[in-house]
Phi, psi and omega in degrees: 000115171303137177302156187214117207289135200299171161278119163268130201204080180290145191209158159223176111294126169215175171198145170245104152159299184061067008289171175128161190311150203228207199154148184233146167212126188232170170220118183245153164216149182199088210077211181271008157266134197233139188195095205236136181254129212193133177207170199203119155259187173258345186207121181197195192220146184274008168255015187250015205248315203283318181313296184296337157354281203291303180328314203255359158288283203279336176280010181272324183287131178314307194241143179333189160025006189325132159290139200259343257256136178270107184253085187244146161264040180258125139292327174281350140271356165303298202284341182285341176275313191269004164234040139087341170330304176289331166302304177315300171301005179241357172278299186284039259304063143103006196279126179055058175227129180264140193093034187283318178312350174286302224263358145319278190307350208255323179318283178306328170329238143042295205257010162261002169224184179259139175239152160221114184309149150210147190230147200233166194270137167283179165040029172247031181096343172248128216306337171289312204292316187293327183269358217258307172295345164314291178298335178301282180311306185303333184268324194261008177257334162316135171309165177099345227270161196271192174246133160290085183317331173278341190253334183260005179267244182319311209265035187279357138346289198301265270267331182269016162289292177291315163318313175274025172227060131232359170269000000 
């Protein structure tokens, strides 16, 4: 069986207003193929931007089992993998947990590869992380932008909470 070279997966999230328009942004490299990526809404959160980030990242690889490594300045999609936070929320099923509809989607992603975390300091120079935030803002400043249905669905409880603790 041919060996198949890892996959890198850069990735950001932003939003302005937090709540307020967001945006994602990736960069895969695989070898000498590079392949960036970017999307936006109009009313989202910047930890549901970083979370679809890595989701819209790992659905771009083709092939199975891949090897992964994920390069985010999210600590909060970091810290859910490398300190066990997402085993929990899915032992305790999923109760008070925010973003589930992400992190729902994001779990078979996750468990068809090998992914391995990593966390990079943002806006600190390094050039993938830097474009990754170009495109994240660049996507959320488009005209246009659709509505994020998870964030405006199920938890809309939560979000009209977190709005009114963030003013």
């Amino acid at each position: 069986m041919e060996s198949r070279p890892t996959i890198y997966l850069f990735t950001d999230g932003a939003a302005s207003g937090n709540p307020g328009p967001g945006g994602y942004g990736v960069v895969l490299k695989c070898g000498e193929i590079r392949k960036e990526l970017s999307g936006g809404f109009a009313l989202t959160t910047n930890n549901r931007m970083e979370l679809l980030a890595v989701i819209v990242g790992l659905e771009a690889i083709k092939w199975k089992n891949a090897t992964v490594e994920v390069w985010s300045d999210s600590q909060y999609v970091v810290k859910a993998l490398t300190e066990g936070w997402l085993e929990k929320w899915i032992a305790k099923d999923w109760k008070k947990v925010k973003n589930t509809d992400l992190w729902k989607r994001f779990v078979p992603l996750y468990r068809s590869h090998k992914v391995t975390f990593h966390w990079l300091k943002g806006h600190a120079g390094h050039p993938e992380n830097e474009r990754c935030d170009t495109l994240a803002v660049a996507a959320y400043m488009a005209p246009g932008l659709g509505t994020d249905s998870g964030y405006l669905g199920n938890n809309i409880e939560d979000n009209i909470w977190q709005t009114i603790e963030n003013r």
